[in-house]
Every structure is written in C-alpha cells, then in structure tokens.
C-alpha positions as CSV (number, residue, x, y, z in Angstrom):
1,X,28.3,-125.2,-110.1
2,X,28.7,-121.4,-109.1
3,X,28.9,-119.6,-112.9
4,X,32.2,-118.7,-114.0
5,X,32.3,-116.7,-117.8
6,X,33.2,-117.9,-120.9
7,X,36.3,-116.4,-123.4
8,X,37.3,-117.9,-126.7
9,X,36.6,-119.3,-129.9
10,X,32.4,-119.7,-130.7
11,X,30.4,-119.3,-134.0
12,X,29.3,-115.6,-133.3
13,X,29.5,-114.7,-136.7
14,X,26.7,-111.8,-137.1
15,X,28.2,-110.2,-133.5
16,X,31.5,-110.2,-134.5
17,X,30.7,-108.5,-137.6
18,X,28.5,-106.1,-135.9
19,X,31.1,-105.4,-133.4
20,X,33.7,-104.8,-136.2
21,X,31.5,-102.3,-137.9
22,X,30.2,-100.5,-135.0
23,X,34.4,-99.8,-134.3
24,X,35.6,-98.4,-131.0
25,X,32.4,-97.7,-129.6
26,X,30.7,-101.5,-130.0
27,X,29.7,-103.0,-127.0
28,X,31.1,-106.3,-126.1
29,X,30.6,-108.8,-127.7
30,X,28.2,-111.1,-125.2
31,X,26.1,-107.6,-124.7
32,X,25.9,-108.0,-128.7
33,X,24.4,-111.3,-128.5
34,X,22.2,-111.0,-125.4
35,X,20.8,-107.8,-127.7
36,X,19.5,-109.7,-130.4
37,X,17.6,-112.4,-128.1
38,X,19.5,-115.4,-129.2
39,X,19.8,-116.9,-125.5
40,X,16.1,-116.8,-125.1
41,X,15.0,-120.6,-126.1
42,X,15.3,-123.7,-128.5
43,X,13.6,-124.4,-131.8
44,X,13.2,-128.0,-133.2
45,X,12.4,-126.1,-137.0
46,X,10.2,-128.7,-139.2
47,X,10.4,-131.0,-136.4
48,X,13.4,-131.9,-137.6
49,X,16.8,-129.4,-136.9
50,X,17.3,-128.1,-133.3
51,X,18.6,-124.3,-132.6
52,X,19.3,-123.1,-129.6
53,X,17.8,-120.1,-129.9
54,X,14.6,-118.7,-129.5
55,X,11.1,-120.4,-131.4
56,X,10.5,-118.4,-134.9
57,X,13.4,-116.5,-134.2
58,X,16.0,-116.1,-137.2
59,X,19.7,-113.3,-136.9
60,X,17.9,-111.0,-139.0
61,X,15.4,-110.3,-136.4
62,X,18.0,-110.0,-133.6
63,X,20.2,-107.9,-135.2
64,X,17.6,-105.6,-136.1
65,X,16.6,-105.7,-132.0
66,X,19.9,-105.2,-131.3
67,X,20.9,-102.0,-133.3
68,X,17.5,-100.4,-131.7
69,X,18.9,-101.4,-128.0
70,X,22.3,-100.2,-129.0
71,X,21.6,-97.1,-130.2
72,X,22.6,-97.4,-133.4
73,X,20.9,-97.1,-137.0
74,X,22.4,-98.4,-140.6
75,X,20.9,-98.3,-144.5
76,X,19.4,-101.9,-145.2
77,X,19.7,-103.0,-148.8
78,X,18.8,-106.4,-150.2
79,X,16.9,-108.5,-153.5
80,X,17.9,-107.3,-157.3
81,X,19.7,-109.6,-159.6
82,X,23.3,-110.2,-159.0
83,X,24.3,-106.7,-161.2
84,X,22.4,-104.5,-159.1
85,X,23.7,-106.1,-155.8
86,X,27.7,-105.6,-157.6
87,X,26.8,-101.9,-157.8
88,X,25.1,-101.4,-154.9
89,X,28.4,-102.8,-152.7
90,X,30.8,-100.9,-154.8
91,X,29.1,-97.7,-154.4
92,X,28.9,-98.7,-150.3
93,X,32.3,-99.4,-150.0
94,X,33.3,-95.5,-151.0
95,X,32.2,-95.1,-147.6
96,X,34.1,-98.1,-146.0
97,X,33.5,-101.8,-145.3
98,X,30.0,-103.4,-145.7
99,X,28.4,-106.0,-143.5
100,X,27.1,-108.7,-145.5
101,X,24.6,-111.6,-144.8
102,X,23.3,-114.1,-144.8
103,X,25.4,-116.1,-147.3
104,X,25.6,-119.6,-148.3
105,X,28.9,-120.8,-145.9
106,X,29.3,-123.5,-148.5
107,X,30.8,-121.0,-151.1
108,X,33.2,-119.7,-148.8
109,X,35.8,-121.9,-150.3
110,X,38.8,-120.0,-148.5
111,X,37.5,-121.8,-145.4
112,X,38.9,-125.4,-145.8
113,X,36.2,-128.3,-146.6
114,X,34.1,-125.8,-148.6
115,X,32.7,-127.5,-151.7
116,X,29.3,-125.8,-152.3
117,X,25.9,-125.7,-150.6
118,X,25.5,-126.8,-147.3
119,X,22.5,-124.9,-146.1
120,X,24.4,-123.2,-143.4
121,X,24.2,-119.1,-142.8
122,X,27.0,-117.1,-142.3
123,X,27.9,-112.8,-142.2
124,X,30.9,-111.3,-142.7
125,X,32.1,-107.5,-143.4
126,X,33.8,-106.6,-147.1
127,X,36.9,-104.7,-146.8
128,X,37.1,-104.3,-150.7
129,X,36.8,-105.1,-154.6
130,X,39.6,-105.9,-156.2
131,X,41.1,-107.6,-159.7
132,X,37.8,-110.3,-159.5
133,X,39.2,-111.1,-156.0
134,X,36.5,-110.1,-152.5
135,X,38.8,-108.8,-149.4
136,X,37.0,-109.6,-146.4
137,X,37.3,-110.2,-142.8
138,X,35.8,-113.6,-142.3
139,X,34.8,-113.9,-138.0
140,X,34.7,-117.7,-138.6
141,X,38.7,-117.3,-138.0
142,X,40.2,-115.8,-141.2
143,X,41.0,-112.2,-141.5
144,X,42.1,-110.4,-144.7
145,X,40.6,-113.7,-146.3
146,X,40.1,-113.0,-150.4
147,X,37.8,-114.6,-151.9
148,X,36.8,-114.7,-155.8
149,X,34.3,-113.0,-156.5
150,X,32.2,-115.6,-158.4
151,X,32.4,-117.6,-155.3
152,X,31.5,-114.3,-153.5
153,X,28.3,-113.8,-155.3
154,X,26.6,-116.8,-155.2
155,X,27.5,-117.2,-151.5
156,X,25.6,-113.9,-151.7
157,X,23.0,-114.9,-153.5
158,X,21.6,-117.2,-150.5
159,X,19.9,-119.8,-152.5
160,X,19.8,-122.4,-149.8
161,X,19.5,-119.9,-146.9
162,X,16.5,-120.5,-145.6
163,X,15.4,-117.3,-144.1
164,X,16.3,-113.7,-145.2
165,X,16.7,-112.6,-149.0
166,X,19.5,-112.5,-151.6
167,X,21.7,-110.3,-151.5
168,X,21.3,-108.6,-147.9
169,X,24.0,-105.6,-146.7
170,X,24.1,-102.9,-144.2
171,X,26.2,-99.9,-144.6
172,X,26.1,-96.3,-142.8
173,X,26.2,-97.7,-139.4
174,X,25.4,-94.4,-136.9
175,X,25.3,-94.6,-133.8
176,X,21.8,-92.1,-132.9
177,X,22.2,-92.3,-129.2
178,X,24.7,-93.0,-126.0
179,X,24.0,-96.0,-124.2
180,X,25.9,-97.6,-122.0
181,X,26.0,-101.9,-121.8
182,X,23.9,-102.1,-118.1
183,X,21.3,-100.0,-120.4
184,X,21.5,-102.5,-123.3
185,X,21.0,-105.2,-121.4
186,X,18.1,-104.3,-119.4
187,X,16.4,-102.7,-122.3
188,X,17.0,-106.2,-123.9
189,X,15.0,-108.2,-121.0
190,X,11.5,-107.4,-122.0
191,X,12.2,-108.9,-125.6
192,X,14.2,-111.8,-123.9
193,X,10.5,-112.7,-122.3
194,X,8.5,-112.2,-125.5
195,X,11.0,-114.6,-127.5
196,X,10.9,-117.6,-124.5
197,X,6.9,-116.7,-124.5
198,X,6.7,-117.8,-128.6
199,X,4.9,-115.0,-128.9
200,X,7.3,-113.8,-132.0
201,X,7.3,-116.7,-134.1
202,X,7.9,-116.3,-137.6
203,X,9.5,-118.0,-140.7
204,X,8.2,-121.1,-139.2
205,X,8.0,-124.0,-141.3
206,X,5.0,-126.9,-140.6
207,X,5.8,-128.8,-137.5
208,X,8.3,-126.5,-136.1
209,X,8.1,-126.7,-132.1
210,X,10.2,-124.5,-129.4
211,X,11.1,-124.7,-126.0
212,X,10.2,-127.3,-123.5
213,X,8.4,-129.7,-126.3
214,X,11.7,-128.7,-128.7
215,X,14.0,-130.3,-126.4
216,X,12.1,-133.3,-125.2
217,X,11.5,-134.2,-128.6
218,X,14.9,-133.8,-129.3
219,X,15.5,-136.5,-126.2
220,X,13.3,-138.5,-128.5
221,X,14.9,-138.4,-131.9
222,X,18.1,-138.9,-130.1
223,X,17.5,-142.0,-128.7
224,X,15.4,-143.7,-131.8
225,X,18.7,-143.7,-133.5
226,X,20.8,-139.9,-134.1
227,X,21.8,-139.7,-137.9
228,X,25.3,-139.0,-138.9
229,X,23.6,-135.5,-140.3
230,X,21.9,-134.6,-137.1
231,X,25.4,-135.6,-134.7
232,X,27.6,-133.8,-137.2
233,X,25.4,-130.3,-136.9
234,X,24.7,-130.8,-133.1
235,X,28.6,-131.0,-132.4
236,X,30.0,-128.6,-134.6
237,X,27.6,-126.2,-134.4
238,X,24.3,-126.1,-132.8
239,X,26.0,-127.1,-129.1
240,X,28.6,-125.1,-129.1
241,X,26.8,-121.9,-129.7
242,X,23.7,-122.8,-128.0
243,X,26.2,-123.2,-124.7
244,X,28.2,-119.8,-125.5
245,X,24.8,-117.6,-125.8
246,X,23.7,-119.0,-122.4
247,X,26.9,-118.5,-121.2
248,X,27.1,-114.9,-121.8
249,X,23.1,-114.6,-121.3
250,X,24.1,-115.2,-117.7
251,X,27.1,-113.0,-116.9
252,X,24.7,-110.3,-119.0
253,X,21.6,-110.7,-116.3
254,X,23.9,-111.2,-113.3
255,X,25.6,-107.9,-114.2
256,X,22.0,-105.7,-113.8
257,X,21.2,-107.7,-110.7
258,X,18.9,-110.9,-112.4
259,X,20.9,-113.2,-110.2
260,X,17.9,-116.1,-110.1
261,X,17.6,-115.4,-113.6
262,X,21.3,-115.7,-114.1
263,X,21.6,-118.8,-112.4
264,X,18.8,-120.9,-114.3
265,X,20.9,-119.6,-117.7
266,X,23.9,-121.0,-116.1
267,X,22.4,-123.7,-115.5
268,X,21.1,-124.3,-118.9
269,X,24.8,-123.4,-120.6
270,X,25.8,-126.5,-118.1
271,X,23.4,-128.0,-119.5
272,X,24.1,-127.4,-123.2
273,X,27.6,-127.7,-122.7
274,X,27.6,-131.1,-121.8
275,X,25.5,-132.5,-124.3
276,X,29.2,-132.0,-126.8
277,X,30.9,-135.2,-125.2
278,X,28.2,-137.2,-125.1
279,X,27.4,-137.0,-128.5
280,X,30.7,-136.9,-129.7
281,X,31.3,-140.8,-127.4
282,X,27.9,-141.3,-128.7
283,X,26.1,-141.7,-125.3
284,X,23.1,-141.0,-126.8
285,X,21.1,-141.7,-123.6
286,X,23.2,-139.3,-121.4
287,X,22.5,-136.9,-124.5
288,X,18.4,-137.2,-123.9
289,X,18.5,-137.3,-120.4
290,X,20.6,-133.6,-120.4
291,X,18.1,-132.8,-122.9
292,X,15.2,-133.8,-120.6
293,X,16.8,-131.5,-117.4
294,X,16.9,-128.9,-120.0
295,X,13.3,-128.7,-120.5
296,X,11.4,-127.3,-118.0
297,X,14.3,-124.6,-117.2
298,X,12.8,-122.6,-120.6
299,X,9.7,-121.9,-118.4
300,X,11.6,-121.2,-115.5
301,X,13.0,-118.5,-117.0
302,X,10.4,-117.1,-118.5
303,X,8.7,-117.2,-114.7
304,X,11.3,-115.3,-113.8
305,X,12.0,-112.7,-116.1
306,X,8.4,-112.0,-116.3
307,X,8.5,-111.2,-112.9
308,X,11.2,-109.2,-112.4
C-alpha cells in the first residue's frame, strides 16, 4: 500500500507540549517526534511490557535530542522535596508557562477514570497557580484543565514513573539557532541509526530485549494466552502510538529523499496499525503473525539508514 499520512488524535503528549512551548516557531508536530528518535525500534522492557520505541530509549532522552536538532535550549530543573519543587514553578511561571514531566497520569483525576497510580507517564505545560487549584493545558485532550494542586504534586512527584526523577520541569525555552524542518530531520537520521543499532540503551531493567527478538517474543507471549493487563495497554496505548510515530517517521524520511527508508517505516506503521483490531476481536494469532512480519523490518532499516 503506497503511504498516505496520518492527521488526528494520538498520545503525543511530550511533542505537543514541546510544540506549545516552543510557540509560533515549533516545528510540526511529526518533525517533533521524528527528533527525539521515538520511531526508531521496539522494546520488550523486563521481558515483560512492549514499546514501540527504540531499545533503552525513555522521552527524556528524546527530548533532550530533539531540542539540540531544533535549535533550541531551556533551564532543566528537577529532585528536592515537594516545597522546593512549589517554589521553583512559582518563580518559573513569572516568566510564563512551564513544561512539566514526567507525572504519574493516574493523579490526573480531571481526565475521567483517574483513581491513582497506574504506572503510566505523561507531560503537560502549567499555565498557572491559583487558590490551591493547577491551570494547565493537558495534550491528552483537555485544555484549560484545573487541577488541585495536591493531586498536582504527587502526580509530580513520579513515584511510580519508572524512569526520570521527581519533580522534572523546563522553562526558558530559547531558540539558539534557525533551522529549518528538512534540516531537523536529516540531522535526526544519524541518531535514528544509533537507537535501531541498541547502541544507546539505558534504564534497562534485567531481561529487557529490543527490536527483532522484542517483537517475536512478543508473537510468543501473545499466543501463550494475552492477559487482560497486557491487551488493555497494547490497545489503548502502545499500538496506537507505536503506528502514529512510524507513520510520521515515514512522511519525515520521504520528505529529504529516504524513499526506501520511507517505505519499510510505512510498512511497519501498516504493520502496527493493524495489530489494534486484532487484538481488540482477540485474534491473537493474526496479532503474532503481524508481529512476526514486523521483525526483521527493524534490521532493514537500520541496513538502510546506515547506508544512506
């Protein structure tokens, strides 16, 4: 199928907020993503939770890659106990709204179904402080969302966030040099190679695999019997960006002239994207065998890539 791009809804959290900070002169949003390597591979982390996104690889990582490809700089703060983290974003926000992350999406009870702790990351930017209330734009789908501030702080806090540390914000976003998206992108490629290599794996819990053993394994776990936990976080999360990133990854190398590179991403986002019915019906073996096509295209294109 000839590749035709993606627009709508997708968990893109850490972009969108990026893109809201960086203002009138952010690049768009899949030039964002491609940026901060996401695209570039699958993670299976313990052995046990699949990503599709690159081995070792966690949002702090990219977004730190993708400020440096965009030309752009901002003031990292992060750790303290909660008092010091309160002053340090009031202070901030005399200069204007404050990107914050990662935070426990559990406490984000303004989002409906949110009860506490679920392990799952999110970032958002704060707007403001006011009357014990947080006024935030949410990119999950909720702008002007309030939030109390309780709530706020030990979603802050990051407890049950397993990479990153408590408390993490970024304010005095500059942009230190011009560049244009065609420049992002191919100054993005060489990093793209390195994450589908493994060469930059950190924060990797014991028995974490990646790429072409990540997804045949996944086949495997699949087809032994696919808990209600695993189904529920494939579904509503893990496949949905995991085809978006691909998605974009492809109209990104198409648009610098990676059109065999662009094609094997399309084919993976095909690839990714169809796994959602299938185990949403629960065909669990047409799940698997997607998974096993999927495999070998990681070292495809890598091959590629690494020859361009």
């Amino acid at each position: 199928m000839k590749h035709f791009s993606y627009t709508g809804a997708g968990p893109y959290c850490y972009s969108n907020s990026l893109a809201m900070m960086l203002g009138r002169e952010a690049p768009a949003i899949e030039v964002i993503e491609f940026a901060t390597g996401s695209p570039f591979g699958m993670q299976l982390v313990g052995g046990v939770m699949p990503f599709f996104d690159p081995y070792g690889w966690t949002p702090e990582a990219g977004v730190e890659a993708a400020l440096e490809a965009m030309g752009w700089e901002s003031a990292v703060a992060r750790g303290g106990d909660v008092q010091d983290a309160l002053c340090r974003l009031r202070a901030a926000l005399g200069d204007g709204p404050v990107w914050i992350g990662p935070v426990e999406m559990g406490w984000l009870r303004h989002q409906p179904g949110r009860n506490g702790p679920i392990g799952a990351d999110h970032y958002l930017v704060v707007l403001g402080l006011e009357d014990d209330k947080v006024h935030m734009h949410d990119p999950e789908g909720h702008p002007f969302a309030r939030l109390p501030l309780d709530d706020f702080l030990s979603a802050w806090g990051a407890e049950t966030v397993d990479y990153g540390g408590s408390y993490t914000m970024r304010s005095d976003f500059r942009r230190v040099r011009a560049v244009d998206e065609e420049e992002i992108i191919q100054a993005s490629v060489s990093y793209a190679a390195s994450l589908l290599s493994m060469e930059c794996g950190r924060h990797l819990p014991d028995g974490t695999i990646g790429n072409e053993e990540a997804a045949e394994a996944l086949a495997r776990m699949i087809e032994a019997g696919c808990s209600e936990d695993l189904r529920g976080h494939l579904i509503h999360f893990g496949v949905r960006v995991g085809a978006r990133r691909l998605a974009d990854a492809a109209a990104c190398l198409d648009r610098i002239g990676l059109a065999a590179a662009s094609r094997i991403a399309s084919d993976q986002a095909q690839l990714v994207g169809a796994l959602q019915y299938s185990l949403v019906a629960g065909h669990d073996a047409e799940a698997a065998a997607l998974l096993r096509e999927l495999a070998p295209t990681y070292r495809q294109l890598l091959s590629c890539l690494a020859a361009r």
